[in-house]
C-alpha positions, 0 to 999 in steps of 0.5 A: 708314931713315937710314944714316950712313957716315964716310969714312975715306980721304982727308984726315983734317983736313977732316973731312968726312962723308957721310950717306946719308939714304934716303929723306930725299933728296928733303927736302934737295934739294928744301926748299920741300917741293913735289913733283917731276913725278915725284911730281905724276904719283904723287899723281895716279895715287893719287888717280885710282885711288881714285876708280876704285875708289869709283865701281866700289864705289858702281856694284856696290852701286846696282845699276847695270849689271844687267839686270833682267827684267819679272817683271810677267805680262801678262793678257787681260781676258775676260768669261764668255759664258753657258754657258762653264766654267774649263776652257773659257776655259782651254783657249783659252788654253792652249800645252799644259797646261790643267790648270796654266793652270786653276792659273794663272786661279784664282789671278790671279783669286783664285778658290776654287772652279771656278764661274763667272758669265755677266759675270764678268771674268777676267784670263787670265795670257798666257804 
């Protein structure tokens, strides 16, 4: 926004004005069109600040930074001795419920019923 003052006062024969240019200021007293220390320091402080603000942005978009935990369980290779039921094995196995780690043997497995043979390999979901 420019603004133009007259003078009035003074001697009317000089003729004389003052402009007050705003913020054309720095174009008529710095004419080559360089920047100024000051807005050298301004320039980069923007430039840094965006760069900041990208890297921050493609960061959270990667993923970087998060932890993610193994999902992938750990199993036990054991083969079935003769004799031996899923209730057996899962009961050695088991912290507590055998009846969920019954669950758990048949569908590691991909069993559809309760049978068993002498030899079979089972993997056991350790927990």
């Amino acid at each position: 926004m420019s603004t133009l003052t007259i003078n009035s006062f003074g001697n009317s024969a000089s003729g004389k004005s003052i402009v007050n240019q705003g913020f054309l200021s720095n174009s008529v007293t710095n004419p080559s069109g360089r920047l100024n220390r000051r807005g050298r320091l301004a320039r980069t402080f923007v430039v840094l600040s965006l760069t900041v603000v990208m890297a921050a942005g493609f960061a959270s978009q990667s993923g970087a930074g998060q932890d993610v935990a193994s999902t992938a369980p750990s199993y036990e290779i054991v083969v079935v001795a003769p004799g031996e039921t899923l209730w057996s094995v899962a009961a050695a196995y088991a912290s507590g419920d055998v009846q969920g780690m019954v669950n758990d043997i048949r569908e590691a497995n991909n069993l559809s019923g309760f049978d068993l043979q002498a030899g079979q390999r089972l993997r056991v979901p350790l927990k």
